[in-house]
C-alpha positions as CSV (number, residue, x, y, z in Angstrom):
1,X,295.3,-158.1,112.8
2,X,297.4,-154.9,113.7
3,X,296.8,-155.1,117.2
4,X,297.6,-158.8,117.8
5,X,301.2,-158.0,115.8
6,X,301.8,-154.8,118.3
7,X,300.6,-157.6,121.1
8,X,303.3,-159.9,120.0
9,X,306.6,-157.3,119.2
10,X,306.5,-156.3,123.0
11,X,306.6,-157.9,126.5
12,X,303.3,-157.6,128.1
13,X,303.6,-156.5,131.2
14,X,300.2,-157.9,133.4
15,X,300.6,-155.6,136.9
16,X,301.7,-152.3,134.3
17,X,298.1,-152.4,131.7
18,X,296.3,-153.5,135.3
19,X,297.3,-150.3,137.2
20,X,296.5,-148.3,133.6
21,X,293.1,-150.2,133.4
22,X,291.4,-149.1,136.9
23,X,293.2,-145.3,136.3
24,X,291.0,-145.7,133.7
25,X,293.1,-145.3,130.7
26,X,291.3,-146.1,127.5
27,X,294.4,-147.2,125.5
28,X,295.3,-150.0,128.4
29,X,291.9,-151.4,128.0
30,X,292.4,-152.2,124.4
31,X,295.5,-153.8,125.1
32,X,294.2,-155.8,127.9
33,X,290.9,-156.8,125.5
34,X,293.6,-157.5,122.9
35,X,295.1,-159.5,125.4
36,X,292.3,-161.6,126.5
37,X,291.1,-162.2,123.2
38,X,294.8,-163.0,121.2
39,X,294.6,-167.2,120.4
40,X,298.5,-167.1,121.2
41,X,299.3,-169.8,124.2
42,X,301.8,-167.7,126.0
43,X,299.2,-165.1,125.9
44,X,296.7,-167.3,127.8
45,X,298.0,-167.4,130.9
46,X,298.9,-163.3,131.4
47,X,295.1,-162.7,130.4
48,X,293.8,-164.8,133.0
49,X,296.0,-163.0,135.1
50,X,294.6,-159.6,134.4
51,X,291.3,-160.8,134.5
52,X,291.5,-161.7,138.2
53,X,293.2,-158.8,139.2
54,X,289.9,-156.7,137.6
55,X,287.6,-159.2,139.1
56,X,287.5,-157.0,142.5
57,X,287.1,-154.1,140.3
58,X,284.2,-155.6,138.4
59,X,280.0,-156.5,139.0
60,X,279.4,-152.7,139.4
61,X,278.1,-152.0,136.1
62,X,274.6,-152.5,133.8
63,X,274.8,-155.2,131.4
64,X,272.5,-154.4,128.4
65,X,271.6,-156.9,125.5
66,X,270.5,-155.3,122.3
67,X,269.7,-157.6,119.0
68,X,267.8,-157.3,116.0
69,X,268.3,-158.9,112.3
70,X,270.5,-156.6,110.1
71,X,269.2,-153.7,109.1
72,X,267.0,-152.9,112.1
73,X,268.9,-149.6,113.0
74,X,271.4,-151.4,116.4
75,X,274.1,-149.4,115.3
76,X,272.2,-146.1,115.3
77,X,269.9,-147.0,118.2
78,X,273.0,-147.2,120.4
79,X,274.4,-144.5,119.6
80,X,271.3,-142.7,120.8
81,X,271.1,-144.3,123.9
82,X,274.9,-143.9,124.5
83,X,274.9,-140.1,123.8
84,X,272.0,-139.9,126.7
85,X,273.8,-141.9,129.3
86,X,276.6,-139.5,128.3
87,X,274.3,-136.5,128.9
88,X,273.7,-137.7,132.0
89,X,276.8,-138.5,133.3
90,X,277.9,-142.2,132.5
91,X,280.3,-143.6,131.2
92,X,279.3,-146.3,127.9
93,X,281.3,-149.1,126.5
94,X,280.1,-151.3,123.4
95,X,281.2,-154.5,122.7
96,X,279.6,-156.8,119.9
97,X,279.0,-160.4,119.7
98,X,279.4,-161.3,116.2
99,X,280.1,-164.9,114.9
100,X,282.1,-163.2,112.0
101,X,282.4,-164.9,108.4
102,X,283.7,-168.6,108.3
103,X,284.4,-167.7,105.1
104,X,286.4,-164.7,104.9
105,X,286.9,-164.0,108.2
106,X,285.6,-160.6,108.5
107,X,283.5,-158.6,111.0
108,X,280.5,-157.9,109.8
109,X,279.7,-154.8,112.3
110,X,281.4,-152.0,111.3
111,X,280.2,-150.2,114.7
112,X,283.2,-147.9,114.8
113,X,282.4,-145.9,111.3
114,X,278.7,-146.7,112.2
115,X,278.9,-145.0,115.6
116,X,280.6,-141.3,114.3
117,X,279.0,-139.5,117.4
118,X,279.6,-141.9,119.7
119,X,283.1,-142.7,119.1
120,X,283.9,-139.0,119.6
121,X,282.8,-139.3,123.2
122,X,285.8,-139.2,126.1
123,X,283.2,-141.1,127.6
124,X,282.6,-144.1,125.3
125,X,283.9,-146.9,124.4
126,X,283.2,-149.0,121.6
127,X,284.8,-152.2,120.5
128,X,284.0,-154.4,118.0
129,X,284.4,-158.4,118.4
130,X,287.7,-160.5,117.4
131,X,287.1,-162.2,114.2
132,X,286.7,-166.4,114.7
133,X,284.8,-169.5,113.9
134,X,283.5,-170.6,117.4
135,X,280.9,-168.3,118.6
136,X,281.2,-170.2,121.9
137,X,285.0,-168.5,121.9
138,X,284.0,-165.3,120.8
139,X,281.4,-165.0,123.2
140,X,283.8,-166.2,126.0
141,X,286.0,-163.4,125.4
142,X,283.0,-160.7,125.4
143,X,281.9,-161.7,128.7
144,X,286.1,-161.6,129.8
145,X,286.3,-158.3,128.4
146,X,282.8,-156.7,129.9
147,X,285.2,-157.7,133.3
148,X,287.9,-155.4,131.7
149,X,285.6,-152.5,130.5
150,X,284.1,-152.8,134.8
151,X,287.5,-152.1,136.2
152,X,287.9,-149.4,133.7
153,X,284.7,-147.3,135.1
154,X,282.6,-148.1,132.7
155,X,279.0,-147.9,134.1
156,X,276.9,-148.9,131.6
157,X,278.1,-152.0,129.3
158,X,275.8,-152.6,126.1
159,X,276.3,-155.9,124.2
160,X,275.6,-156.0,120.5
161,X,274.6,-159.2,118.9
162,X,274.3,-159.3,114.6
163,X,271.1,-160.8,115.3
164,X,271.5,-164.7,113.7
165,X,271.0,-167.8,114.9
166,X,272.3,-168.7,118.8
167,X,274.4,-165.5,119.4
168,X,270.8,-163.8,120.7
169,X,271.5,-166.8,123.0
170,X,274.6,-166.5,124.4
171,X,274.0,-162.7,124.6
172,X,271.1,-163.1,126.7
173,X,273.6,-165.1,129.5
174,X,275.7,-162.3,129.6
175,X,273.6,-159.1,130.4
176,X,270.7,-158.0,132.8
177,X,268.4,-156.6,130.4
178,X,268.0,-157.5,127.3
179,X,266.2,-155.6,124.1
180,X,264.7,-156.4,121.2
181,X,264.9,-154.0,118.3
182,X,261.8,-154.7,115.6
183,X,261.3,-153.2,111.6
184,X,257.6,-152.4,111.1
185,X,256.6,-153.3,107.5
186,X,259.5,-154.9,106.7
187,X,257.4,-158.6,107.1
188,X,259.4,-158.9,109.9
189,X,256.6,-158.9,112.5
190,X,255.7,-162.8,112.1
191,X,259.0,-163.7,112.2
192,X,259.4,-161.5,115.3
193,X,256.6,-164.1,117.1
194,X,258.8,-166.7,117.8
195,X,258.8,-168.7,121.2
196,X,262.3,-168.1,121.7
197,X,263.3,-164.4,120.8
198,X,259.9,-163.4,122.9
199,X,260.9,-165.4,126.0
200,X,264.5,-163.9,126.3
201,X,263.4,-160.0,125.2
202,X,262.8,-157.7,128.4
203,X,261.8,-155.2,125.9
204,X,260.3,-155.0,122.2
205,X,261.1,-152.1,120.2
206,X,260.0,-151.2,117.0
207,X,262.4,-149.0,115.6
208,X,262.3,-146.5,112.5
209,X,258.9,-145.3,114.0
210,X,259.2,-142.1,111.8
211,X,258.2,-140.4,108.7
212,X,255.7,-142.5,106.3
213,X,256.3,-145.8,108.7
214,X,254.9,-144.4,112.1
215,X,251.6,-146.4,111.5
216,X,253.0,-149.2,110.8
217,X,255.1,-149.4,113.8
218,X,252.0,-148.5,115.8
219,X,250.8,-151.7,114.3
220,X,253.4,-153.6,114.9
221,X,253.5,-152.5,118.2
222,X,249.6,-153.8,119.0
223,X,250.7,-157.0,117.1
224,X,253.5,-157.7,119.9
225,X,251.2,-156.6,122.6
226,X,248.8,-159.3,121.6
227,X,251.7,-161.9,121.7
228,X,253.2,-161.0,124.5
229,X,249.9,-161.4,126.2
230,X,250.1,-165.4,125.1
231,X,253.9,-166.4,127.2
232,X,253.4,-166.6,130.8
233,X,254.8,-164.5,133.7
234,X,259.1,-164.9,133.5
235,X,260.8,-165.5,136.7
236,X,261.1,-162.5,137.2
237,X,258.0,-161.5,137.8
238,X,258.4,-158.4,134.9
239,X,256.1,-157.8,132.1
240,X,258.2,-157.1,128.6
241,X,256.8,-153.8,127.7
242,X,256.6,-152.7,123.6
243,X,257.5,-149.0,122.5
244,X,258.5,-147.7,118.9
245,X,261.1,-145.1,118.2
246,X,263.0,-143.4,116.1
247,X,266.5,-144.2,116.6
248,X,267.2,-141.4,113.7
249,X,265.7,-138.2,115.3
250,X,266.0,-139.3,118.8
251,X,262.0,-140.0,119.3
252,X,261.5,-142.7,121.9
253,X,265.0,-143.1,123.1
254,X,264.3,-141.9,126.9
255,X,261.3,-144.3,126.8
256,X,263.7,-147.2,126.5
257,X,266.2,-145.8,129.2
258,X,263.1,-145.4,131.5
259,X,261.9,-148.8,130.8
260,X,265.2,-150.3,131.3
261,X,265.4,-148.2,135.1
262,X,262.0,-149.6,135.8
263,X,262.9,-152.9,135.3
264,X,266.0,-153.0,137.1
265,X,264.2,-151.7,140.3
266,X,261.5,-154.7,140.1
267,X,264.5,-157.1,139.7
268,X,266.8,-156.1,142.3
269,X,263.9,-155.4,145.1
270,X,262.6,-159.0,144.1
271,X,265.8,-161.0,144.3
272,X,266.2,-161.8,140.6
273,X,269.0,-159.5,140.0
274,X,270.8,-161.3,141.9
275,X,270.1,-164.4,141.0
276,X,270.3,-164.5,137.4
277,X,273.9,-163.1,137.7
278,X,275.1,-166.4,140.1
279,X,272.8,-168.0,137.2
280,X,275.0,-166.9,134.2
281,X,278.0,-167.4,136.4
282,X,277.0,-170.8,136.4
283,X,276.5,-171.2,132.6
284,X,279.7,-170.0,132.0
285,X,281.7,-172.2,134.2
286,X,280.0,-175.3,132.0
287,X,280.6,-173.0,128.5
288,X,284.1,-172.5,129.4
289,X,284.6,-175.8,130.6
290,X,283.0,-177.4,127.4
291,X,285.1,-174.5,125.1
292,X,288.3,-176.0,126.8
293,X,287.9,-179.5,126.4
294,X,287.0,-179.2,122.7
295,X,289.9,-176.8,122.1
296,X,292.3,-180.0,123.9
297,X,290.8,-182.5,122.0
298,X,290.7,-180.9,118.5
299,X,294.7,-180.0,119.3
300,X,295.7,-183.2,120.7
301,X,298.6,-184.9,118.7
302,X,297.1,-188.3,118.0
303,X,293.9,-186.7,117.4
304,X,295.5,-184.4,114.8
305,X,296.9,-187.4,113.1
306,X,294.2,-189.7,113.1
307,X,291.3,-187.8,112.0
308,X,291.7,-187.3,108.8
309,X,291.8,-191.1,107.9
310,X,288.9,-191.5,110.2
311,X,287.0,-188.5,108.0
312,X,287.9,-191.0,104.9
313,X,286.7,-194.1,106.1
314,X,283.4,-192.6,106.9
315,X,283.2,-191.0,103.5
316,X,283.7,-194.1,102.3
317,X,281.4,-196.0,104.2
318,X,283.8,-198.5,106.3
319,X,282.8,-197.0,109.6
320,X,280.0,-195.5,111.0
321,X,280.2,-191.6,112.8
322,X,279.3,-193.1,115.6
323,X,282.3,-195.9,115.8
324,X,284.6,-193.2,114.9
325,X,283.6,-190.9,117.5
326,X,283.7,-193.7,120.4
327,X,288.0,-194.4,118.9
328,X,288.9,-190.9,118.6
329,X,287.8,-190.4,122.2
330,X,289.6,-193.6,123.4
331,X,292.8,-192.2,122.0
332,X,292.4,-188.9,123.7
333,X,292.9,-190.8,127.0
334,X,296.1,-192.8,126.0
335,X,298.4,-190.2,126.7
C-alpha cells in the first residue's frame, strides 16, 4: 500500500502528528491511523505511543454501529446521515470493519467513491479498513483508530461492518448504538429473524422504502415488529424500535437520528452508558491479549520450524491434532 511505503521512507515523529492530531489536522490523522494500523515492528511501539497521548483526548464522542448484507444501501445510508450531523454542526468520521479477501487481499468497501457527497465535507472523515486476514487484528485497529479520530474532534464516529459472519460481532463491542439496515423483498426478512443479529440491533431499518418497494418495506417492517415482540427486555432497559427509509431521497433519515438521541438519553440516565463502555473495555483487554499471544506463538522460531512437519504427520495420520497441538505448545515455553 502507498501509504504504508510514505510510512516507511520517513522518521515518524510521535509528539509532531500528536500536536497535529488534537489541532485537528485531517492529514495527521491519516498518518497516525496509518501508523496504528502498519504490521511493521518498529512501528508498534510509536503507535502505542500516540495512542496514549490521545487517550485524554478521547471518550467524548458517539459510537455508531451500522451493518447490513451487501447490497442493503450502508454506503448510501451514511452518507445521509453524515450530511445531517453536518447540517447540524458535527463533525463525522467513518471507519469500516471489513475482514477483506483472504484471497486477494482487497477491500471490498469502496466507501470513499461510494461516499461522493460526503467525502467533500471539511467536516467528514471517511476511512476505509487496512486490508488483512485476522478480523480480530483488523478490528483491534478500528477500535485504536476511533481513539485517534476522538482526539481529532470528531463528534460522531460511525463504524461500518460488510455485514458477514462475526464482524457484526466485534462491531457491536465497539460502539454505543448499533443499527441494523434491512432489504424489503429481497427474501431477506427470514433471514433477518435470527437470534443473534436481533439481540445486538438497537434499531431495525428497512431501507430502499421508496418507489414500487414502499409496501413491502411497510411489511417488512410489521414482520420485525412481530419478532422483536418475542426477545425479552435488553439490559438496557430499551426497546429496538423498526422504521423504513429511503436512504436515496433522504425519506426517514431524521427518524433514525431521532431514534438514536432517544436512546442515548434512556441509556445514560439509566447507568448503561456507562457501563457497557467499562464492558467493551473489558472485552478488549481479553481480545488484545488473545490477538497477542497468537501473533507470538505463530512467530516464534521453533514454532516456525516445526510446524510444518507437524502439518505432515497429521495429514498422514501418525499423530493426532490434538497430540500435535499439546507439543507445539510445550516448545513455545522452552525458550
Amino acid at each position: 500500500m502507498d501509504r504504508f511505503m510514505k510510512l516507511q521512507q520517513k522518521e515518524v515523529s510521535v509528539p509532531a502528528i500528536f500536536e497535529a492530531i488534537i489541532a485537528k489536522k485531517t492529514t495527521a490523522l491519516s498518518q497516525g491511523i496509518t501508523l496504528v494500523e502498519s504490521t511493521q515492528k518498529k512501528h508498534y511501539k510509536k503507535a502505542q505511543q500516540l495512542i496514549e497521548k490521545c487517550l485524554p483526548y478521547s471518550n467524548k464522542a458517539i459510537r455508531i454501529g451500522i451493518t447490513g448484507v451487501p447490497g442493503v444501501g450502508k454506503s448510501t445510508c451514511i452518507e445521509a446521515l453524515g450530511n445531517l450531523l453536518i447540517q447540524q454542526g458535527k463533525k463525522v468520521a467513518v471507519l469500516a470493519v471489513d475482514p477483506s479477501s483472504t484471497i486477494s487481499g482487497g477491500s471490498i468497501l469502496g466507501d470513499k467513491t461510494r461516499m461522493e457527497l460526503l467525502v467533500r465535507s471539511p467536516e467528514a472523515f471517511i476511512r476505509p479498513s487496512p486490508s488483512g486476514k485476522s478480523l480480530g487484528g483488523v478490528a483491534r485497529k478500528t477500535r485504536e483508530s476511533i481513539i485517534l479520530c476522538e482526539a481529532a474532534g470528531y463528534d460522531i464516529i460511525i463504524i461500518e461492518t460488510v455485514g458477514v459472519g462475526q464482524s457484526e460481532t466485534v462491531v457491536h463491542s465497539m460502539v454505543d448504538f448499533f443499527l441494523l439496515l434491512k432489504l424489503a423483498g429481497a427474501g431477506d426478512e427470514l433471514q433477518g429473524i435470527k437470534r443473534g443479529i436481533i439481540e445486538m440491533a438497537d434499531a431495525i431499518v428497512i431501507n430502499k422504502a421508496d418507489g414500487d418497494n414502499i409496501k413491502a418495506a411497510l411489511e417488512a417492517k410489521s414482520q420485525f415488529k412481530k419478532a422483536l415482540h418475542l426477545y425479552p427486555i435488553a439490559e438496557s432497559n430499551w426497546s429496538p424500535e423498526v422504521h423504513t427509509c429511503s436512504a436515496l431521497t433522504n425519506e426517514g433519515i431524521d427518524d433514525i437520528w431521532k431514534i438514536i438521541q432517544t436512546y442515548l438519553d434512556t441509556t445514560k440516565k439509566n447507568g448503561f452508558f456507562e457501563r457497557n463502555r467499562i464492558r467493551q473495555n473489558e472485552f478488549w483487554l481479553v481480545q488484545t491479549i488473545e490477538e497477542q499471544l497468537k501473533h507470538s506463538f505463530y512467530n516464534h522460531p521453533k514454532i516456525k520450524e516445526t510446524l510444518p512437519s507437524q502439518l505432515e504427520a497429521i495429514q498422514q495420520q501418525k499423530i493426532t491434532p490434538f497430540t500435535a497441538a499439546a507439543y507445539l505448545l510445550e516448545i513455545s515455553k522452552l525458550s
